[in-house]
Structure formats: structure tokens, C-alpha cells
C-alpha positions as CSV (number, residue, x, y, z in Angstrom):
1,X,0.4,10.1,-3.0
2,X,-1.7,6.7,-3.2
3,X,-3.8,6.5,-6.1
4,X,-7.2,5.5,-6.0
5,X,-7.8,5.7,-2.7
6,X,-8.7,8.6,0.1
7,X,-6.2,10.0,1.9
8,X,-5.4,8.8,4.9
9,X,-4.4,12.0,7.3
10,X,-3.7,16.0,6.9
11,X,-0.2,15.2,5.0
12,X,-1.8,13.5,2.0
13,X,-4.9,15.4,2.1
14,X,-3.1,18.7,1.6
15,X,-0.7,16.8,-1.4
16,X,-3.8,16.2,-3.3
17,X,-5.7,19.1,-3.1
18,X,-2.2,21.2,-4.1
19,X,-2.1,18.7,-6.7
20,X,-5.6,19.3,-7.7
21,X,-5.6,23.2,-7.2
22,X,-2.9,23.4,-10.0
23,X,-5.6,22.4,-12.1
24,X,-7.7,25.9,-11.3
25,X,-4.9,27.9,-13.8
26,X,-7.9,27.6,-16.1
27,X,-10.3,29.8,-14.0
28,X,-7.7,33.2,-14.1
29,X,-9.4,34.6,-17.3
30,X,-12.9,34.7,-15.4
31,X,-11.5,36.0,-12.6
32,X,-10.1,38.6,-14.3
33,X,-13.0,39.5,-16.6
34,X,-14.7,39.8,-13.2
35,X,-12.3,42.1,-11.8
36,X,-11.9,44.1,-15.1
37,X,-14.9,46.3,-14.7
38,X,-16.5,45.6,-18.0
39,X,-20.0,44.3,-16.3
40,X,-22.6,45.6,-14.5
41,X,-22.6,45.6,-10.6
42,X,-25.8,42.9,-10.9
43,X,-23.9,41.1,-13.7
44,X,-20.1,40.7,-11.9
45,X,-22.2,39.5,-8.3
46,X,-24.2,36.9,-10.7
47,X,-20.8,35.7,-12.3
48,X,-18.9,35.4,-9.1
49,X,-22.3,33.6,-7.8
50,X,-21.9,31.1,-10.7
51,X,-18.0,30.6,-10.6
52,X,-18.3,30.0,-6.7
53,X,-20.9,27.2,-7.6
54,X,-19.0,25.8,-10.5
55,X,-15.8,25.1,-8.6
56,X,-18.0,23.9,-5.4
57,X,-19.3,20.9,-8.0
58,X,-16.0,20.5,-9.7
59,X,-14.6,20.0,-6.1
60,X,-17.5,17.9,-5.1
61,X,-16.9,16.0,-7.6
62,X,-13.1,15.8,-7.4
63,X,-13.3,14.5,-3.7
64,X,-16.0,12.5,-4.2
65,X,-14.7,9.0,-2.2
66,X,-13.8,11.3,1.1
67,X,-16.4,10.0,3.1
68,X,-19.8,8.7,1.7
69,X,-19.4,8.2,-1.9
70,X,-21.5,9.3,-4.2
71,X,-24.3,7.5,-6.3
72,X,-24.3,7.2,-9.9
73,X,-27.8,9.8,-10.0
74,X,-25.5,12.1,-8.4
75,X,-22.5,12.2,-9.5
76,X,-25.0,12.6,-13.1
77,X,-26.8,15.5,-11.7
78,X,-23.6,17.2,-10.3
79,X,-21.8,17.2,-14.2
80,X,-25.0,18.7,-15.9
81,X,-24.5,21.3,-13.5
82,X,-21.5,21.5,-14.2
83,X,-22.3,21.8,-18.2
84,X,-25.4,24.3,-17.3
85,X,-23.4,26.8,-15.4
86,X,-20.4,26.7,-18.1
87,X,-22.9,27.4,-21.0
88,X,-24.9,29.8,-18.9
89,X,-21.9,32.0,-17.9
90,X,-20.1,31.8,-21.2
91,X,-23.2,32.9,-23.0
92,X,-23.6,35.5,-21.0
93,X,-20.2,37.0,-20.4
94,X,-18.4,36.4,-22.9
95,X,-15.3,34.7,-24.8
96,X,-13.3,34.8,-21.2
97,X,-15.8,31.6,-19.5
98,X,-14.9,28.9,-22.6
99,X,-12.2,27.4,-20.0
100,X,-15.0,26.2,-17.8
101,X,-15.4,23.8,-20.6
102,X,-12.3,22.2,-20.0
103,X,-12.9,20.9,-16.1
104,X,-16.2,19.4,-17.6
105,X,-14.4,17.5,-19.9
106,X,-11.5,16.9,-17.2
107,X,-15.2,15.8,-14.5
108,X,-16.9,13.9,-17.8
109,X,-13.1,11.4,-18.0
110,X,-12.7,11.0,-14.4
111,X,-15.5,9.6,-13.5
112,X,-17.6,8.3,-16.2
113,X,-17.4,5.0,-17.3
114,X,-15.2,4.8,-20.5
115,X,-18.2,4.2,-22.8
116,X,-19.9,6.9,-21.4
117,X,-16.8,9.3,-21.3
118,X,-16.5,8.6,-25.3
119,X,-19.7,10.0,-25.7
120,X,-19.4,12.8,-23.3
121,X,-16.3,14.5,-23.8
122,X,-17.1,15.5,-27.7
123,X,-20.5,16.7,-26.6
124,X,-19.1,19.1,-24.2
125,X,-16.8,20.2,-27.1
126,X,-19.5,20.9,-29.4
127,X,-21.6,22.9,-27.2
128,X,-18.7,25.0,-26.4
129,X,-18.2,25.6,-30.5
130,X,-21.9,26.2,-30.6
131,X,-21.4,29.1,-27.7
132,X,-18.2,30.0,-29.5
133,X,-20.0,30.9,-32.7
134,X,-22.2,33.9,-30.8
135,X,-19.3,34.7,-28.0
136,X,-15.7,34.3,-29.7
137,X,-15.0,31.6,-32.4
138,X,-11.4,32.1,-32.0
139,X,-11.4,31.3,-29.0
140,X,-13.2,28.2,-29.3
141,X,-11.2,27.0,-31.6
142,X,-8.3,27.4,-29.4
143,X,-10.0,25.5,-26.7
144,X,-11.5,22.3,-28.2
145,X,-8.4,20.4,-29.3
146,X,-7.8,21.4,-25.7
147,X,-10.8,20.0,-24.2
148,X,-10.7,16.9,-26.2
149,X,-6.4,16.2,-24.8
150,X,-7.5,16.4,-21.5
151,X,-10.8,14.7,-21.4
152,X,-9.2,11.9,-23.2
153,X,-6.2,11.8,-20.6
154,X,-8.0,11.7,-18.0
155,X,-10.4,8.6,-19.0
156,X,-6.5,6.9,-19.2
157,X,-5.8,8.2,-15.8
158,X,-9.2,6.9,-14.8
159,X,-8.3,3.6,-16.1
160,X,-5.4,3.8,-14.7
161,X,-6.8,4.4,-11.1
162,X,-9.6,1.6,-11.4
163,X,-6.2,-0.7,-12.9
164,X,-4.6,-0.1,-9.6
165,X,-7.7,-0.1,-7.1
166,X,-8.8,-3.8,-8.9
167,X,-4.4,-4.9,-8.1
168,X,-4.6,-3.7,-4.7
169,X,-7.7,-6.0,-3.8
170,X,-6.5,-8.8,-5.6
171,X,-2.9,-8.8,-3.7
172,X,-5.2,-9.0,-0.7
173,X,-7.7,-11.2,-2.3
174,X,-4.4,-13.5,-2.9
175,X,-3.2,-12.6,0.7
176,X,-6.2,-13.9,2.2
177,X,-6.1,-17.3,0.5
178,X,-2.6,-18.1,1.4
179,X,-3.4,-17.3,4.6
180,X,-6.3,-19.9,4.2
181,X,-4.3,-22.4,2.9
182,X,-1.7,-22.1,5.4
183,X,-4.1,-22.7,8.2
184,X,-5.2,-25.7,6.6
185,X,-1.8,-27.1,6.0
186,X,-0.7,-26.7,9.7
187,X,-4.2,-28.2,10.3
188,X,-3.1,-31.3,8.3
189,X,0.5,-30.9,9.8
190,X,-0.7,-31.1,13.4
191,X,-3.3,-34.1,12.5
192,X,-0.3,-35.9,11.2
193,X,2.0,-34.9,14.5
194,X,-0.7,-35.5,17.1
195,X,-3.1,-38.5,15.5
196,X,-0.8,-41.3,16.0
197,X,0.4,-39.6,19.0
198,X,-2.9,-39.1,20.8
199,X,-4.3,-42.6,20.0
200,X,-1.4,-44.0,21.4
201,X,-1.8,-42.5,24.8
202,X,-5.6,-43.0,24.7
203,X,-5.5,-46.7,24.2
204,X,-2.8,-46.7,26.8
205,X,-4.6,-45.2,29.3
206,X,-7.5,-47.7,29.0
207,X,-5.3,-50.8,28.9
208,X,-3.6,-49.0,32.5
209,X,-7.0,-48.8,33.7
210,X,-8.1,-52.3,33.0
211,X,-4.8,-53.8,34.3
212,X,-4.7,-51.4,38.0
213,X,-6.6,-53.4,40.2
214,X,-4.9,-56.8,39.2
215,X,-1.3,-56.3,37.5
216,X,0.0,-52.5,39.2
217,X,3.7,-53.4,37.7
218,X,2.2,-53.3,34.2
219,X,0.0,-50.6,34.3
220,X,2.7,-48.8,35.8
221,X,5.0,-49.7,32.6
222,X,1.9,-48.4,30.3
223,X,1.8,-45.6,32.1
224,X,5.5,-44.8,31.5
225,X,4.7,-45.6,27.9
226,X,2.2,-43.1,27.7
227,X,4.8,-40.5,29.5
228,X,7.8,-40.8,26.9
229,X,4.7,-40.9,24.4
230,X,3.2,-37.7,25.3
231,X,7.0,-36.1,25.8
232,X,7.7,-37.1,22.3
233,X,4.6,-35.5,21.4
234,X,5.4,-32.5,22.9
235,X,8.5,-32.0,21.3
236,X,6.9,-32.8,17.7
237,X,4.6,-30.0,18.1
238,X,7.5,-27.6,19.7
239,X,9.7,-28.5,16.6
240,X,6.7,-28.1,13.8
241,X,5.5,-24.7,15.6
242,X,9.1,-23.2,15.6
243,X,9.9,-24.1,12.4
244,X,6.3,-22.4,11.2
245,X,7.5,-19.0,13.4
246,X,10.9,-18.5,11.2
247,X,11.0,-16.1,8.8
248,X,12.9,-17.1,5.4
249,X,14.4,-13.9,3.6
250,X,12.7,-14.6,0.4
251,X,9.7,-14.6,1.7
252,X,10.0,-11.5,3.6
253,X,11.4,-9.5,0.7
254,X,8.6,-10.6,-1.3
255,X,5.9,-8.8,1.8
256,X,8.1,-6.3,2.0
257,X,7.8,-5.1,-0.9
258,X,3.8,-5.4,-1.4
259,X,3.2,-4.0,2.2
260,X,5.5,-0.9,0.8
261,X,3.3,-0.5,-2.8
262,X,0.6,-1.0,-1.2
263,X,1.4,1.9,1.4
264,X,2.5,4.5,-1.3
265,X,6.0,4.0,-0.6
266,X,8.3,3.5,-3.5
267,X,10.7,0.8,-3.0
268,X,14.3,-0.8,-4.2
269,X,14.7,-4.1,-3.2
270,X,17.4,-6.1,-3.7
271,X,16.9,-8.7,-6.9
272,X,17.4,-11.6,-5.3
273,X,18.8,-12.7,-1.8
274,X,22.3,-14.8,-1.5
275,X,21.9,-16.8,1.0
276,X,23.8,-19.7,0.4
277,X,25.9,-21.4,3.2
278,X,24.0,-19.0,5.5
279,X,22.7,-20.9,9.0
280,X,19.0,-20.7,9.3
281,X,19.2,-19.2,12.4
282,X,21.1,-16.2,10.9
283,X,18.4,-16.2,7.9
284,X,15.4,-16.3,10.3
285,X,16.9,-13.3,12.3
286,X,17.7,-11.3,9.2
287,X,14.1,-11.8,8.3
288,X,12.9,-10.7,11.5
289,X,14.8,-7.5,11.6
290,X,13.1,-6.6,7.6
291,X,9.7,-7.7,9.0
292,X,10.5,-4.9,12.0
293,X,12.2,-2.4,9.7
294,X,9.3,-2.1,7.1
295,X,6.3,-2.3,10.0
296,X,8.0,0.9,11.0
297,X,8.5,2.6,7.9
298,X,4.9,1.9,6.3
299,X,3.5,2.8,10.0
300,X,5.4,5.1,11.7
301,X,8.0,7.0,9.7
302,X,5.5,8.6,6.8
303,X,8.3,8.0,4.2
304,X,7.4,7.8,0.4
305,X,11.1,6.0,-0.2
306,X,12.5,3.0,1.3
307,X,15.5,1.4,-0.4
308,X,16.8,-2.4,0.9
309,X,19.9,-4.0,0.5
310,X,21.0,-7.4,1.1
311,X,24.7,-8.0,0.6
312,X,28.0,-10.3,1.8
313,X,31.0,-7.8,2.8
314,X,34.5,-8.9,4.2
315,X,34.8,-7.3,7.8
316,X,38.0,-7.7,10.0
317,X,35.6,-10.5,12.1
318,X,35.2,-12.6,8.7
319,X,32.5,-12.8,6.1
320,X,29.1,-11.0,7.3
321,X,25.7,-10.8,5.8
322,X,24.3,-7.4,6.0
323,X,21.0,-6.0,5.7
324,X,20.3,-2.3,5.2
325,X,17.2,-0.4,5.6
326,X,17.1,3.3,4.1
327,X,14.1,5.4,4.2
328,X,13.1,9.2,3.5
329,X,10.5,9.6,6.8
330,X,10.9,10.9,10.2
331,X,12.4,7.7,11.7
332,X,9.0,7.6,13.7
333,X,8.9,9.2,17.1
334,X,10.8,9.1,20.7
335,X,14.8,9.8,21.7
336,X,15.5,6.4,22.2
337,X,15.3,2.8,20.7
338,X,12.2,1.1,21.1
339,X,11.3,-2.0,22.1
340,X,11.3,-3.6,18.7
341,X,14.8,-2.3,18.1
342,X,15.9,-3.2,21.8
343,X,14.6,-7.2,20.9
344,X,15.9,-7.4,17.4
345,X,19.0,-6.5,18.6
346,X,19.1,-9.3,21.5
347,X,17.8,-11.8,18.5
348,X,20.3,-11.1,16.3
349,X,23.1,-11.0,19.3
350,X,22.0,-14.8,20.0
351,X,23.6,-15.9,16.3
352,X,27.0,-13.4,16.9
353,X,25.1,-10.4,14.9
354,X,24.9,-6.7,15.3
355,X,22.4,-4.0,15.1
356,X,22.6,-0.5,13.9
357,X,20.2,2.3,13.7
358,X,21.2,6.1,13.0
359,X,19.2,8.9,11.5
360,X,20.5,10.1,8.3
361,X,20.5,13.3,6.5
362,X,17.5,12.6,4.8
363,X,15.6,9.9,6.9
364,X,16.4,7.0,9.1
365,X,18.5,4.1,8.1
366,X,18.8,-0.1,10.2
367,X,21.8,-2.1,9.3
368,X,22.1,-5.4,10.7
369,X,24.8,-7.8,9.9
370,X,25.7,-11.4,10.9
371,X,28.4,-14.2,10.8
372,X,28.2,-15.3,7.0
373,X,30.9,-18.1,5.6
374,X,31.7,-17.2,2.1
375,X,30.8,-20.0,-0.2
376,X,34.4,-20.3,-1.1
377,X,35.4,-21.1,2.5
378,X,32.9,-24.2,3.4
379,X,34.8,-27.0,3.6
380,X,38.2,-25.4,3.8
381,X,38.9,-26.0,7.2
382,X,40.3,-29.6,6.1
């Protein structure tokens, strides 16, 4: 379940709200002084009347980022009803109602601000001992090391939350700016490919021009110049641009596992990649196929583990590099590969590598392998 943050469809939606109805254990010993019989027909409809309204604002308040959030003058208003109806109903019927104390204290840590919480928190546990002293003292005095533990905790949970809410927008605050500074350095890049390049052809186009009409043989040579110039050009740009589009391992390790925090998904990845001796081309089509296996499993699969490995094994065929992708989710949906399996598998045949991908018992697992010499057998061939 992602903290901090709404839920995103029906799945997560009912994991929080089971995760938040364990919570309402406090609210049996009202229901069952309401069911006991000991009040009045008038007085049981009032108290049901008054517990229904307490949970609607504890609720209210629990889910209060689905949707429009609320304001601050709100979300104020909501916990002194909260605080009314728990002093008015424990007043009034009896020792049994205390335990509404405890979800004020639970609203007061959630979402005050600390400061504000600090103050809070013992106030609602005072004015329970006040009501405690005309209703049950023993009772109270049961409760308020209670309501103090779990008001505290959940100002740390809170902080906690707003800890990870503030990480998640910096990763993409830090996302955004290497993106930035990418486009600037293939800006620069392509200047310093296509400047020379493009001045050259222009000045050779106008001396072409100027020497047409009287010396055809030596435009005609600037105008070859300007061919093999632009050629050259081209293949500058071709060589710059593919060597932008490949994937290093490293790097996609490192995305892999923020795109997989960052999606709830708890991950194991591999501490560090051995690559050594391995061609770039094998490298950039390893990377591809963990790009292509964690799109799938933070978009399709619903997982909440995915665990990566990166590792050299001796095969019958020689040394191979092989990368493994295990999650927990529904391997997305359809009978057959898809097309992003179907082209990862034609990448990775272009460099002599193979692609595998099988359901599991518990979720769906991708292992792609290719040629890899060991570092022991460079330079043996002597």
C-alpha cells in the first residue's frame, strides 16, 4: 500500500480501508452498551444517531485527500466535532463511550501539524479524565496512557508520511532536472557536430554559385565538397543519436529501482552490475529488456514484489550474462507474448541472446541471457 498518497484503483482502496477498519475494535463497547438494553428507546436511537456521526467525521477525515482535499477551517471544524460528540455521548451514557477519545487523539496526530498535535493530544486526554471523574474514573485511567501512545504514534506516522510525500517529489524534482540538463547537453552536442559542419556547406554553396556561370568544373568540385561534407554530417549525427538511444545497465538499475519505490513495489536489486568485458551491444540490450520488464510490472502486473538479478553463469554455449526478472503480480493480461516481449526478443537475438518468459507459482518471471567472455578468458585465445 503507497503511503501518502490516494489510492489509485478498487485493489488499494479496499487495502486501506481494511487497514483502517481494524482500527474501529475501539467502537465494540458502545455498540454493545447500545445493544445491552440498559437505555431508553429515545436514549439508544440518540446514541446510535451520535456514533453513526462520529465515525462519518472520523472517516471523513481519515480519507480526506480522495478527491478534493480538505481546507485547514475544515479539517478544524470536523475534529471539534469530533471532541463534541465524544464528550457529549460519554457524559451521557456512561463509562462504555471513553474509547471515542482514542480516534480523537488517533484524528488530532494525523493530521495536525506537529506543534499543534503537541498541544492537542493532552487536551483530549484531560477532558476525557474530567468526564471520567462523573462517568467511571477507572476507566479513565485505563484509557489515557492509551490515548496519549497512540496520539503520539501517529504524529510519527504523520511525519513519516509527509517524509516520504516531500522524497517522492524531490526524486521527480531531481528527475526533471537531469532531464533538463540532458537536453542541453545534446543541444551543445549537436551544435558542436553540425556548426562546423553546416558552415562548411553554406559557404560552399555560395562560392558554387558565384563560380557557375564562369568556371562549371569548379563549382562542380565544391559541390562534391559540400556532398561528402553533408554525408559526413549525417553520419556524425547518426553516430551521436545512437549512442544517446543505448541503455547502460547501471543506469537502468538505478530507474528501476526508483520507478519500483515509487510505485509501491518492493524491490531487490542486484548491488552492483559486472559487466566487465561485456560488448556494449550486449549491455544496451540487457538494458533494454530491464527497461521493458519493470514498465510491465509497475504498469500492468499489480505486483507489490519484484526481485532482479544480474549474474555471469557457465552454460554448455560458454560464459553468459543473465538477467532475471521475478515479480508477485498477474504477469499482466493476454495468452500470448506481446509485442514488447516479441521485439526484445529479436533485439537481444541480433547479439547471439535469448529470451524467456514463464509464469511462476507465485507471479511471472523474464530471463534473458547473452554471450558474456569471462574476464579470465580475454586474451587467451593467443
Amino acid at each position: 500500500m503507497r503511503v501518502g498518497v490516494p489510492p489509485r484503483n478498487r485493489r488499494e482502496l479496499l487495502r486501506k480501508t481494511l487497514w483502517i477498519g481494524v482500527w474501529l475494535v475501539f467502537l465494540n463497547a458502545p455498540v454493545q452498551d447500545l445493544v445491552s438494553g440498559r437505555h431508553t428507546p429515545g436514549a439508544t436511537a440518540a446514541g446510535w444517531l451520535g456514533l453513526g456521526a462520529f465515525v462519518a467525521a472520523y472517516l471523513a477525515l481519515v480519507f480526506r485527500n480522495m478527491g478534493r482535499p480538505f481546507s485547514g477551517r475544515r479539517i478544524t471544524a470536523l475534529i471539534v466535532v469530533l471532541a463534541l460528540l465524544a464528550s457529549l455521548l460519554a457524559a451521557t451514557l456512561g463509562h462504555a463511550w471513553l474509547g471515542l477519545f482514542v480516534y480523537v487523539a488517533v484524528v488530532c496526530g494525523a493530521v495536525l501539524p506537529p506543534r499543534a498535535a503537541y498541544g492537542a493530544i493532552p487536551a483530549t486526554a484531560a477532558v476525557m479524565l474530567l468526564i471520567g471523574l462523573h462517568v467511571g474514573v477507572r476507566q479513565a485511567h485505563d484509557l489515557i496512557l492509551l490515548v496519549l501512545l497512540v496520539g503520539f504514534a501517529m504524529t510519527g506516522v504523520s511525519q513519516l508520511v509527509r517524509t516520504t510525500v516531500e522524497l517522492r517529489q524531490a526524486r521527480a524534482t531531481v528527475a526533471q532536472l537531469a532531464a533538463n540538463e540532458e537536453r542541453l547537453r545534446l543541444a551543445r552536442d549537436l551544435h558542436d557536430l553540425l556548426g562546423h559542419s553546416l558552415s562548411l556547406i553554406t559557404l560552399k554553396s555560395e562560392l558554387a554559385g558565384r563560380m557557375l556561370p564562369g568556371h562549371p568544373d569548379k563549382a562542380a568540385q565544391q559541390v562534391a565538397d559540400i556532398e561528402q561534407v553533408s554525408r559526413q554530417a549525417l553520419v556524425d549525427v547518426r553516430e551521436a543519436v545512437s549512442g544517446y538511444r543505448r541503455p547502460r545497465m547501471a543506469t537502468e538499475l538505478a530507474g528501476a529501482q526508483v520507478a519500483l519505490a515509487a510505485a509501491g513495489v518492493t524491490a531487490q536489486m542486484p548491488a552492483e552490475a559486472d559487466l566487465a568485458d561485456v560488448p556494449e551491444d550486449s549491455e544496451s540490450a540487457l538494458a533494454w529488456v530491464l527497461r521493458e520488464a519493470i514498465t510491465n510490472v509497475v504498469r500492468h502486473s499489480g505486483a507489490g514484489r519484484c526481485t532482479v538479478e544480474l549474474l555471469r553463469r557457465q552454460t554448455l554455449d560458454g560464459s553468459v550474462l543473465e538477467l532475471a526478472v521475478e515479480d508477485d503480480g498477474s504477469g499482466g493480461s493476454g495468452g500470448g507474448p506481446g509485442n514488447g516481449l516479441t521485439g526484445l526478443a529479436e533485439r537481444l537475438e541480433t547479439v547471439g541472446g535469448t529470451l524467456e518468459a514463464s509464469r511462476v507459482r507465485h507471479g511471472f518471471r523474464l530471463v534473458a541471457r547473452v554471450p558474456a567472455p569471462a574476464p579470465a578468458d580475454v586474451g587467451s585465445g593467443a
